[in-house]
Biopython code that builds the backbone (N, CA, C, O; Angstrom):
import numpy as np
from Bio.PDB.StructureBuilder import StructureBuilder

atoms = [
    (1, "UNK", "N", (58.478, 81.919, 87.844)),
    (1, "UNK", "CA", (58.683, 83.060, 86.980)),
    (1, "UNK", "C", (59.152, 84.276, 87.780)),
    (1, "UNK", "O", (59.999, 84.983, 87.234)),
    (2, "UNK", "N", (58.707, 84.627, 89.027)),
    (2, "UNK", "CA", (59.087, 85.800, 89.644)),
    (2, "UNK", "C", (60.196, 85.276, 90.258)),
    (2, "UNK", "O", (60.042, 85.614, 91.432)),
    (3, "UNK", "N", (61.686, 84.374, 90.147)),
    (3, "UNK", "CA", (62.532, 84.331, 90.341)),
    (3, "UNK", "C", (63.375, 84.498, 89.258)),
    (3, "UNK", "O", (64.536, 84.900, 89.323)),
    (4, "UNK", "N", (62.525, 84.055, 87.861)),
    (4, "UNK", "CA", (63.655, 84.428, 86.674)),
    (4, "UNK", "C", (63.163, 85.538, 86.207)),
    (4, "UNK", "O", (63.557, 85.743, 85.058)),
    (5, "UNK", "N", (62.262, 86.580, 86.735)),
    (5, "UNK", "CA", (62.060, 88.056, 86.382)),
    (5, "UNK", "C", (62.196, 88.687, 87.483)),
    (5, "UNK", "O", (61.578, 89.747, 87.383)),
    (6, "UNK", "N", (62.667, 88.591, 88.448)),
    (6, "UNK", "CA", (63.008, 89.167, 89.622)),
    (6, "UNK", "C", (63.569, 90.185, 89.298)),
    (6, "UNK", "O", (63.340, 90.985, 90.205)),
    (7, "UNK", "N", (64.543, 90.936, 88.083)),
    (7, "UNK", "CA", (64.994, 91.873, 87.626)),
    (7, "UNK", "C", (64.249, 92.787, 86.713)),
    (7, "UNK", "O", (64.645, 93.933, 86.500)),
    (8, "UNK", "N", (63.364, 92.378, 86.267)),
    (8, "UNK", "CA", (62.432, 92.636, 85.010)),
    (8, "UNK", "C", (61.301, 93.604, 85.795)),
    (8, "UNK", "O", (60.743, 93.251, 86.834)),
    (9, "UNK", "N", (61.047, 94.959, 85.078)),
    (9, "UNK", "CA", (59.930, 95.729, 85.722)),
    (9, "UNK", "C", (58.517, 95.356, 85.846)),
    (9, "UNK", "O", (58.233, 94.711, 84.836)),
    (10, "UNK", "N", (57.687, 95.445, 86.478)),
    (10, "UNK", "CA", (56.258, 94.436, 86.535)),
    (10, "UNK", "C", (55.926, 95.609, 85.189)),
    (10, "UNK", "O", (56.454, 96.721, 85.159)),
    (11, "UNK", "N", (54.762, 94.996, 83.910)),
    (11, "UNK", "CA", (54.564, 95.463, 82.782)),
    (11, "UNK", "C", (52.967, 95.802, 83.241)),
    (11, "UNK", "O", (52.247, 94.803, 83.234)),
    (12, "UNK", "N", (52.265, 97.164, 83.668)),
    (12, "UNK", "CA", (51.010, 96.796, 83.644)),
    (12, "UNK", "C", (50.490, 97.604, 82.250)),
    (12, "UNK", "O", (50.925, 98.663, 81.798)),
    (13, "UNK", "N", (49.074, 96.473, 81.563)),
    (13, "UNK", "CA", (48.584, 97.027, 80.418)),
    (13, "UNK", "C", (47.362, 97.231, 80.659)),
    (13, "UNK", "O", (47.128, 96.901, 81.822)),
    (14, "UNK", "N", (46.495, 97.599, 80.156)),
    (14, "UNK", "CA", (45.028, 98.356, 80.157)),
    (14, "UNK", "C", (43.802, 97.283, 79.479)),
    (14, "UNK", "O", (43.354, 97.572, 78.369)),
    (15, "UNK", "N", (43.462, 96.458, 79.960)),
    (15, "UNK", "CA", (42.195, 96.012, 78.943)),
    (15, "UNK", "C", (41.421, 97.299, 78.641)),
    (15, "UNK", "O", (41.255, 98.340, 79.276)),
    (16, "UNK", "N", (40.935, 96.783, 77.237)),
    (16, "UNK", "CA", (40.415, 97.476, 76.074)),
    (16, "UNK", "C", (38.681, 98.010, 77.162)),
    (16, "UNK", "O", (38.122, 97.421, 78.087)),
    (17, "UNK", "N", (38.323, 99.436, 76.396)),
    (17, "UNK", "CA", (37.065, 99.274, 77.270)),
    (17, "UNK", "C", (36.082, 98.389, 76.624)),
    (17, "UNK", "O", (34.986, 98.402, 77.186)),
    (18, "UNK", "N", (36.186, 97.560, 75.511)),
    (18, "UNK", "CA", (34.990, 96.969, 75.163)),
    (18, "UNK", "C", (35.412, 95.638, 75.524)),
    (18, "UNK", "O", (35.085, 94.753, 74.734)),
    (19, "UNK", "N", (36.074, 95.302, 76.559)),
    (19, "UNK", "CA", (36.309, 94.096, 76.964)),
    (19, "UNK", "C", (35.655, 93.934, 78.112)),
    (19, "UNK", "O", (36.158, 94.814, 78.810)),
    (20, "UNK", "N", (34.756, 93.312, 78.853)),
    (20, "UNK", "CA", (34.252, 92.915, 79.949)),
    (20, "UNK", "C", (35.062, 91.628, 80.857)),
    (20, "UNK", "O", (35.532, 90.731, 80.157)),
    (21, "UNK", "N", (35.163, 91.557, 81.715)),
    (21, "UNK", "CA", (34.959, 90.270, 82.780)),
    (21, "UNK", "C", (33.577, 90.028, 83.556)),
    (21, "UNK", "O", (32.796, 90.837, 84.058)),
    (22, "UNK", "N", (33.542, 88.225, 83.456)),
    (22, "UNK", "CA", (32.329, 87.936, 84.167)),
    (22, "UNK", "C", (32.777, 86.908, 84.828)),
    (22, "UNK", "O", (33.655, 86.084, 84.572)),
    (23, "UNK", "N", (31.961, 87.073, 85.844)),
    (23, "UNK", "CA", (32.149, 85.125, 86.388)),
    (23, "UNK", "C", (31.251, 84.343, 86.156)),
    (23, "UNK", "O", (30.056, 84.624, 86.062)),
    (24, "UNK", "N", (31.745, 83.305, 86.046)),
    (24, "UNK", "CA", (31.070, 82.327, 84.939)),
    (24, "UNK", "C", (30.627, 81.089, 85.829)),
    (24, "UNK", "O", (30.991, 81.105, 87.005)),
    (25, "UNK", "N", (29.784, 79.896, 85.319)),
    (25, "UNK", "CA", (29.506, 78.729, 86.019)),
    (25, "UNK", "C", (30.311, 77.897, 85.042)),
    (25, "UNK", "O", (30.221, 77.907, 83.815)),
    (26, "UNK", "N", (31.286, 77.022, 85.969)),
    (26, "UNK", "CA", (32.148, 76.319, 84.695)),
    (26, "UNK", "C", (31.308, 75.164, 83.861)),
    (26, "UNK", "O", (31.576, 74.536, 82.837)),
    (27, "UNK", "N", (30.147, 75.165, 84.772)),
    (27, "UNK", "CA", (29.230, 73.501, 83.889)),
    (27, "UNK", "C", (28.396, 74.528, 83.205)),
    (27, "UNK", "O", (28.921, 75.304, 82.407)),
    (28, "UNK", "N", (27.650, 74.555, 83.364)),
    (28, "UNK", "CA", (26.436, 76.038, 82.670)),
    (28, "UNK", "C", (26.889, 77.238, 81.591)),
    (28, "UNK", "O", (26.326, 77.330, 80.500)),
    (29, "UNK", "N", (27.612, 77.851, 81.867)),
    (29, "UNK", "CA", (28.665, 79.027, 80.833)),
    (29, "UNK", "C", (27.648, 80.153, 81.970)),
    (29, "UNK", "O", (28.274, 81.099, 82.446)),
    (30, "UNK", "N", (26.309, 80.030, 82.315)),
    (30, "UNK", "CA", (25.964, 81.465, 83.034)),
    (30, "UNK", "C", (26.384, 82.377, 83.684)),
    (30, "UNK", "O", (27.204, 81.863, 84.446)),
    (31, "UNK", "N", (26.342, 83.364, 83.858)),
    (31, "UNK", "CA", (26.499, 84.165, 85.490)),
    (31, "UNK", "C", (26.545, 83.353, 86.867)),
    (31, "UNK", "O", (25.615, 82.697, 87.333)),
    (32, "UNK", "N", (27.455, 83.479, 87.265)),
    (32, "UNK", "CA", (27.122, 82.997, 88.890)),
    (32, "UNK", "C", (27.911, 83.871, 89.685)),
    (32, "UNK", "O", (28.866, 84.565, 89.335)),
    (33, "UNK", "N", (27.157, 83.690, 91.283)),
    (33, "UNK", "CA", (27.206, 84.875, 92.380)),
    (33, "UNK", "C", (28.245, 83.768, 93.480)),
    (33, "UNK", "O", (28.607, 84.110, 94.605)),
    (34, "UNK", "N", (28.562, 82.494, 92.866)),
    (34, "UNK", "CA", (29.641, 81.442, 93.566)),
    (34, "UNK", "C", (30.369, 81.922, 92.997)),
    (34, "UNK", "O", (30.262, 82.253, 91.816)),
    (35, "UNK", "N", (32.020, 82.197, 94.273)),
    (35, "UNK", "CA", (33.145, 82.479, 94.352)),
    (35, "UNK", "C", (33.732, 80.964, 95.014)),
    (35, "UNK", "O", (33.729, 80.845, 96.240)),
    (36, "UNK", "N", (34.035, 80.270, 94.485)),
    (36, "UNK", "CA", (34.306, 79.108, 94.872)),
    (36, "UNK", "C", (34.922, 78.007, 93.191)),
    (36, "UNK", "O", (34.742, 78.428, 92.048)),
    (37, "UNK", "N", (35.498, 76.863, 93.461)),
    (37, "UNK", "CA", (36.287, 75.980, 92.296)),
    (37, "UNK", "C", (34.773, 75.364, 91.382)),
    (37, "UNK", "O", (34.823, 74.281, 90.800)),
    (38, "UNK", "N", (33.862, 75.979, 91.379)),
    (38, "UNK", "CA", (32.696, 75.853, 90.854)),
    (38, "UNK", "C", (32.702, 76.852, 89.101)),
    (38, "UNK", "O", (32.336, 76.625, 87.948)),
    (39, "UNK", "N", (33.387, 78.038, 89.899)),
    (39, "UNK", "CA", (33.247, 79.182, 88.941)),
    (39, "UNK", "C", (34.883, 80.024, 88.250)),
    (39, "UNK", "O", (36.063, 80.131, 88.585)),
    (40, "UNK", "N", (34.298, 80.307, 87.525)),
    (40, "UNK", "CA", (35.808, 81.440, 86.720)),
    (40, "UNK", "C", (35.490, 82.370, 86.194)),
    (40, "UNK", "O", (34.306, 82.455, 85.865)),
    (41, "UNK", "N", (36.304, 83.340, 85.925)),
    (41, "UNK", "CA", (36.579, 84.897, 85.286)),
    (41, "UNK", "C", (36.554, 84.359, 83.459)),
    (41, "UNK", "O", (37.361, 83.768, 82.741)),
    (42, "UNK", "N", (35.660, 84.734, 83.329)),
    (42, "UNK", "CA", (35.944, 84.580, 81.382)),
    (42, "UNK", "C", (35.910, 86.371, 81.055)),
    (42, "UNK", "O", (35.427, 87.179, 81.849)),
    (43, "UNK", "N", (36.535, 86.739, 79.717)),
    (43, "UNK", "CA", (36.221, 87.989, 78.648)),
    (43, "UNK", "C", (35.237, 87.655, 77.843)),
    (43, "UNK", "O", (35.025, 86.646, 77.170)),
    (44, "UNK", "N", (34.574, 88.795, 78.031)),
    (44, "UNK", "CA", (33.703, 88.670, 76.875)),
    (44, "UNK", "C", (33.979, 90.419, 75.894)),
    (44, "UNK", "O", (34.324, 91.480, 76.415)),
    (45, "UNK", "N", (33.738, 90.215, 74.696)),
    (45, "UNK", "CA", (33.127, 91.097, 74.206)),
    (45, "UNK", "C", (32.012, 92.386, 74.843)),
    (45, "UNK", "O", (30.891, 91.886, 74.921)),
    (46, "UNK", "N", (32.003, 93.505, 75.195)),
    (46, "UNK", "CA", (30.756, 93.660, 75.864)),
    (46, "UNK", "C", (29.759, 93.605, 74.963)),
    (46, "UNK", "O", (29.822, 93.817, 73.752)),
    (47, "UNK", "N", (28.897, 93.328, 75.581)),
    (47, "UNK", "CA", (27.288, 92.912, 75.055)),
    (47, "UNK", "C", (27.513, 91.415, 74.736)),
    (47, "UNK", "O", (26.455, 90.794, 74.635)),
    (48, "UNK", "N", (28.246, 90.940, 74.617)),
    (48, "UNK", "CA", (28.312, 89.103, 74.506)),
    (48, "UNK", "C", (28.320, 88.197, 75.678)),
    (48, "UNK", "O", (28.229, 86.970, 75.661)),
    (49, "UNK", "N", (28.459, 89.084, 76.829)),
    (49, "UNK", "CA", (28.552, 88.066, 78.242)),
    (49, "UNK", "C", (27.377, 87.331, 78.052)),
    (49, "UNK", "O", (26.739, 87.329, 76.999)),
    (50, "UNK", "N", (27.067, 86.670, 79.121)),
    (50, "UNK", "CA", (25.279, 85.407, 79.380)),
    (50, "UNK", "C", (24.695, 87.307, 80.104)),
    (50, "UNK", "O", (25.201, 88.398, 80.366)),
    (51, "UNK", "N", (23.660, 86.771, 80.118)),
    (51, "UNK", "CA", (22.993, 87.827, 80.372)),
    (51, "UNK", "C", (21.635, 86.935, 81.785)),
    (51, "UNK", "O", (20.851, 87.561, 82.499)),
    (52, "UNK", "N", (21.774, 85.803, 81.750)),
    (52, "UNK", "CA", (21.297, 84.958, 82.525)),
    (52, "UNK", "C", (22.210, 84.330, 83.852)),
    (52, "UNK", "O", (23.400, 84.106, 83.629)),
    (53, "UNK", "N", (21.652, 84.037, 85.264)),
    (53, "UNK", "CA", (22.536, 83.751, 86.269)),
    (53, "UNK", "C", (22.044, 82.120, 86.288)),
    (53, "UNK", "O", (20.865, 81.909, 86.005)),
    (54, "UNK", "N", (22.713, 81.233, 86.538)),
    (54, "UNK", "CA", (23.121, 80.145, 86.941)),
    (54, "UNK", "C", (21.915, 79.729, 88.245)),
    (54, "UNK", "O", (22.112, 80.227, 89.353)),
    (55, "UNK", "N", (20.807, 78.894, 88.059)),
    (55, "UNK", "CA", (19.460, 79.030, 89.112)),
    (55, "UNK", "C", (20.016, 78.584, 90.285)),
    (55, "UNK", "O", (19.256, 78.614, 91.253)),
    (56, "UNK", "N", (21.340, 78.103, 90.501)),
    (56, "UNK", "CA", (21.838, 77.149, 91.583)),
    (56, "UNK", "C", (22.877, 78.214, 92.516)),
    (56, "UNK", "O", (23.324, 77.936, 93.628)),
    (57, "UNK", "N", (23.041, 79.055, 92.016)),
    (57, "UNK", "CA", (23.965, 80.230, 92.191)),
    (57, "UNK", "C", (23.649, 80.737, 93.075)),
    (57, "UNK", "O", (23.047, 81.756, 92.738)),
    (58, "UNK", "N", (23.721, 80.572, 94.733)),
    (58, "UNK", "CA", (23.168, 80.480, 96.332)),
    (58, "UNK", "C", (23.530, 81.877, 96.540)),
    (58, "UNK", "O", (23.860, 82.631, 95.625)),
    (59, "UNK", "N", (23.466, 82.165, 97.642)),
    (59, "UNK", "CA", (23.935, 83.392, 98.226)),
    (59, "UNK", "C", (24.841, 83.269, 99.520)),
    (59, "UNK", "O", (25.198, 84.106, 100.349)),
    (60, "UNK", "N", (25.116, 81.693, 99.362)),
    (60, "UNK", "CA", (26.256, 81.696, 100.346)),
    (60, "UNK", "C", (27.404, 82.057, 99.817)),
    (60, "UNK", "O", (28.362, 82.001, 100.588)),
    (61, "UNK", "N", (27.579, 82.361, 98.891)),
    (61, "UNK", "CA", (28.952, 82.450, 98.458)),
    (61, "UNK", "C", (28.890, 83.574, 97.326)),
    (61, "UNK", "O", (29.395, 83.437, 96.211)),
    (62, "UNK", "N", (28.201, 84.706, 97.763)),
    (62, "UNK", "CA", (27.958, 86.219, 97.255)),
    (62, "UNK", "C", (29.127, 87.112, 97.131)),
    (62, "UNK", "O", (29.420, 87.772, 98.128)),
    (63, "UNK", "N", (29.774, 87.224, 96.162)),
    (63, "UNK", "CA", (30.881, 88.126, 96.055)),
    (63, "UNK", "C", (30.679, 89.815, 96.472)),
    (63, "UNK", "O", (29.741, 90.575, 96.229)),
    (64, "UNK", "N", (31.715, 89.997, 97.054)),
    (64, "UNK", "CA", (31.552, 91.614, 97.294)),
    (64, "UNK", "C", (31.908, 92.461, 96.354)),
    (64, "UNK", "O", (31.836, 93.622, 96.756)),
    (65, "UNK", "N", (32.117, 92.399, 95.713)),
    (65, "UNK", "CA", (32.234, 93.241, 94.556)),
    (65, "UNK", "C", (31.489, 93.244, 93.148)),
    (65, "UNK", "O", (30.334, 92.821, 93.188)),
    (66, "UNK", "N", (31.943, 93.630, 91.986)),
    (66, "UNK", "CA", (31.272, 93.765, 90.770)),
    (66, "UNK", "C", (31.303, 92.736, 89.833)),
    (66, "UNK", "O", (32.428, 92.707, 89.332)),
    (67, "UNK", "N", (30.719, 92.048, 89.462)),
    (67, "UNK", "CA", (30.504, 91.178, 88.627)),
    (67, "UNK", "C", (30.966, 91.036, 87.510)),
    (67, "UNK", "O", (31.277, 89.866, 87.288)),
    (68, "UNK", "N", (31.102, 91.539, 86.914)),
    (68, "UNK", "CA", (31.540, 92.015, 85.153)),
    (68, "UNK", "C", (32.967, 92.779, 85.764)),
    (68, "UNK", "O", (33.476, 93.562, 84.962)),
    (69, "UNK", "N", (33.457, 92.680, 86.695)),
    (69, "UNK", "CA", (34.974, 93.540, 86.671)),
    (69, "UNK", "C", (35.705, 92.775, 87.324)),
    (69, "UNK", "O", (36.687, 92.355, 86.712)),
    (70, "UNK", "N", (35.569, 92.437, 88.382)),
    (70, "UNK", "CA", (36.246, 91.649, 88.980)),
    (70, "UNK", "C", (37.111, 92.279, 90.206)),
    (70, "UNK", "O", (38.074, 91.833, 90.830)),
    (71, "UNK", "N", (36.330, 93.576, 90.304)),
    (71, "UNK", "CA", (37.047, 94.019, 91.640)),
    (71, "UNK", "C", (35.685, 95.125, 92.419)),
    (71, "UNK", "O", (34.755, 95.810, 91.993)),
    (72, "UNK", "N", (36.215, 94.808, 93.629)),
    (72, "UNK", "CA", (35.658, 95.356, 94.440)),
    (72, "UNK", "C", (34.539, 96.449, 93.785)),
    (72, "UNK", "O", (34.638, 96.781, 92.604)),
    (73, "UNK", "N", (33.430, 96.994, 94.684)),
    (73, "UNK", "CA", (32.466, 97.812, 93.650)),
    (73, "UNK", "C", (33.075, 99.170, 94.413)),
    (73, "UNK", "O", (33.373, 99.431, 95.579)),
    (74, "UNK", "N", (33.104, 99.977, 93.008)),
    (74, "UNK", "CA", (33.199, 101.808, 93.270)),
    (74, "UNK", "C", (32.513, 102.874, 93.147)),
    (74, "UNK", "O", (32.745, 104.076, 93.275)),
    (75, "UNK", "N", (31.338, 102.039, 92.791)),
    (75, "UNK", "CA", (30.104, 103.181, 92.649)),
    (75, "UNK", "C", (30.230, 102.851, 91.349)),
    (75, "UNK", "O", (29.688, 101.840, 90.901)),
    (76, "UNK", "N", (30.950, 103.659, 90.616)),
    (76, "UNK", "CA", (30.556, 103.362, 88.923)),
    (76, "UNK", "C", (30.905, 102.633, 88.118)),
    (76, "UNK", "O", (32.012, 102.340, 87.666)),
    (77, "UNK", "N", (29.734, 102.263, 87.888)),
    (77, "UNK", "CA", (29.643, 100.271, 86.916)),
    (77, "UNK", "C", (30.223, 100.758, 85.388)),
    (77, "UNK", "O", (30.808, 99.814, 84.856)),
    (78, "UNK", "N", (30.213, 102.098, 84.470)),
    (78, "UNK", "CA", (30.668, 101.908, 83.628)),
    (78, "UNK", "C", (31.336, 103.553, 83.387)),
    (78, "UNK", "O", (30.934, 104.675, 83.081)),
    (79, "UNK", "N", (32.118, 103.124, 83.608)),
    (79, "UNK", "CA", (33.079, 104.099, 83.705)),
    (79, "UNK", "C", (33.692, 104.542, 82.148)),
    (79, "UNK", "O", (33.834, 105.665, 81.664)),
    (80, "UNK", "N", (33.981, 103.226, 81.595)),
    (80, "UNK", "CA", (33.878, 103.017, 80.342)),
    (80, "UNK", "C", (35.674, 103.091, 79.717)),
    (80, "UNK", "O", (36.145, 103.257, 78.592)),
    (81, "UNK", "N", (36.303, 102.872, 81.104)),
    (81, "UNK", "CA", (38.208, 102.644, 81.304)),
    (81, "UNK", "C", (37.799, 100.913, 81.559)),
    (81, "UNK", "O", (36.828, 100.284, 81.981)),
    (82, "UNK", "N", (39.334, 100.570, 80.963)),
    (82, "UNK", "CA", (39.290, 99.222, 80.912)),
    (82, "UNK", "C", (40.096, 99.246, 82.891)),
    (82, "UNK", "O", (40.161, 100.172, 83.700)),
    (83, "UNK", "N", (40.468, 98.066, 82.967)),
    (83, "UNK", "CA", (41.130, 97.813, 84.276)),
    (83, "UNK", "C", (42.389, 97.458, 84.238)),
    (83, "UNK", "O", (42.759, 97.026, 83.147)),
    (84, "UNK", "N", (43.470, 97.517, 85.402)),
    (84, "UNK", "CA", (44.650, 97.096, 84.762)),
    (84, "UNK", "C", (44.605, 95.590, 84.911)),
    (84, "UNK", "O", (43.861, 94.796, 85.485)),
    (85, "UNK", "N", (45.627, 95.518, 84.211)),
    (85, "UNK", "CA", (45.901, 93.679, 83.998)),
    (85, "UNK", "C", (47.770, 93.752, 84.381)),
    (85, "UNK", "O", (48.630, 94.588, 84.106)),
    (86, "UNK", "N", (47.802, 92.453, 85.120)),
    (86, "UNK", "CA", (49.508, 92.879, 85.404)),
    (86, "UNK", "C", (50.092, 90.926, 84.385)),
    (86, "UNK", "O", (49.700, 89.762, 84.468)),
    (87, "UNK", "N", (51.147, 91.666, 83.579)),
    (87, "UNK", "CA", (51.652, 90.862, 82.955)),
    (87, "UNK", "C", (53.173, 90.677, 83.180)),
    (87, "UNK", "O", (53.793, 89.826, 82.542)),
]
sb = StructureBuilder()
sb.init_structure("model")
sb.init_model(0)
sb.init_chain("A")
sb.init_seg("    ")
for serial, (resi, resn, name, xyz) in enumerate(atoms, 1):
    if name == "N":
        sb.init_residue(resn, " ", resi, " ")
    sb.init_atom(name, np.array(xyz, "f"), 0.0, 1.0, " ", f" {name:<3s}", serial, name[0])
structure = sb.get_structure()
């Protein structure tokens, strides 16, 4: 795709602020603190994420950043701006 849009301006849009990201356990649906082919980024609704972590969810593989955002932490967890998304 970035050879047949190689001309095309990158489009960035705003998730909504009542949209969350979490990382997820792909067998479980929980929270997990694995950054590894174990886990993924789902949307939720806010207030609909799991609200529970995954008991298997080690600390070897502890992400540095924010959980529900998906980027690095900045001090403030709810800022209450969505994040960009590049499409």
């Amino acid at each position: 795709m970035r050879v047949a849009l190689a001309d095309e301006p990158v489009q960035r849009k705003k998730v909504p602020s009542q949209i969350v990201q979490a990382r997820i356990d792909r067998s479980s649906g929980l929270l997990t603190y694995k950054a590894d082919e174990t886990s993924r980024f789902e949307y939720f609704l806010r207030g609909t994420a799991p609200t529970e972590y995954e008991p298997d969810s080690s600390s070897d593989n502890l992400l540095g950043g924010d959980l529900f955002s998906g980027q690095e932490s900045s001090g403030d967890k709810d800022s209450g701006g969505g994040d960009d998304l590049l499409f």
